[in-house]
LOZA-200169 format. One record per residue (C-alpha): x, y, z. Coordinates in steps of 0.001 Angstrom, whole numbers, plus 500000, padded with zeros to 6 digits. Layout:
N
XYZ...
***
This chain:
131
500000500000500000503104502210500395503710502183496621501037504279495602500950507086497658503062509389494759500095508889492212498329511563494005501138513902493568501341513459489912497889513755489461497757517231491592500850518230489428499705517225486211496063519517486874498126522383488113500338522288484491497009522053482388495565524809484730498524527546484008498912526462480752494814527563480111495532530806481871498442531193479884495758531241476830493604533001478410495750536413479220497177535969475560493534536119473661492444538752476333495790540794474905494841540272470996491689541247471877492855544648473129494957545118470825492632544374468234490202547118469346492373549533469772493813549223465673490191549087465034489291552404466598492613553766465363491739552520462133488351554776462397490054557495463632492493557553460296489619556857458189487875560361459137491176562447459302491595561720455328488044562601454998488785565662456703491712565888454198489345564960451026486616567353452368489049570304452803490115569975449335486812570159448135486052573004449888489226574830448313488324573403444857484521574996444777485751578042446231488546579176444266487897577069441044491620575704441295493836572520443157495078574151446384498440575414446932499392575121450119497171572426452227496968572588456168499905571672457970497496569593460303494238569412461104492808570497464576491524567502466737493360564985464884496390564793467513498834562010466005497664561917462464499447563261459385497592564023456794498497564434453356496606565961450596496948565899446927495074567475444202495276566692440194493350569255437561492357566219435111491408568949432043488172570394431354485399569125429306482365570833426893479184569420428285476118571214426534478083574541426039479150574594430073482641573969430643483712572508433734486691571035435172487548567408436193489489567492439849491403564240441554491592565010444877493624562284447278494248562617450992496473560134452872496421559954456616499301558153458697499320557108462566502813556340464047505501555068461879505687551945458950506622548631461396505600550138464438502881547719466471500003550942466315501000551888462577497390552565461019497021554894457247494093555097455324493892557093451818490677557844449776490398559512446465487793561514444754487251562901441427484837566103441388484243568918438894483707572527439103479693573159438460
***
């Protein structure tokens, strides 16, 4: 009867190894998670900023019937975000006697730096025209 008096302790060590091993999982998924969410709202957030960039530009473009020269350096409440803007006169073109002009407007917005963990950049492009 003396002989089996260690099978307990295996048994006790062998639950406590599958125990940590599942909490061990459990903090890992519970740290993609966060991390997940957080691109995901960052993600949002650089979404909007180059629609702030895109809608800018459009605002320039009906009011001074020309590409802006010189686009903000940044845009207020986006603290983090660069955004870029670019703006292409495509040519004009006869419809019915009314000339108007064709505008490609792209904005580019960047968080952090290319390789960093909480590097996010979004870009969106538009073509208007004039009337």
């Amino acid at each position: 009867m003396n002989n089996q008096r260690g099978i307990t302790l295996i048994g006790a060590i062998f639950v406590l190894i599958i125990v940590s091993l599942l909490g061990q999982y459990l903090v890992t998924i519970a740290g993609v998670q966060r991390q997940t969410s957080l691109l995901s709202l960052q993600s949002s957030r650089a979404y909007q900023a180059a629609n702030a960039g895109v809608e800018w530009s459009i605002a320039s473009v009906i009011a001074n019937n020309t590409c802006p020269t010189s686009p903000p350096s940044n845009f207020t409440g986006l603290t983090g975000f660069t955004v870029t803007t670019l703006c292409n006169n495509l040519g004009s073109f006869d419809e019915n006697g009314i000339i108007q002009n064709i505008y490609q407007i792209s904005a580019t917005s960047q968080f952090s730096s290319y390789g960093q963990v909480d590097y996010v950049s979004r870009k969106l492009e538009v073509i208007i025209h004039d009337e």
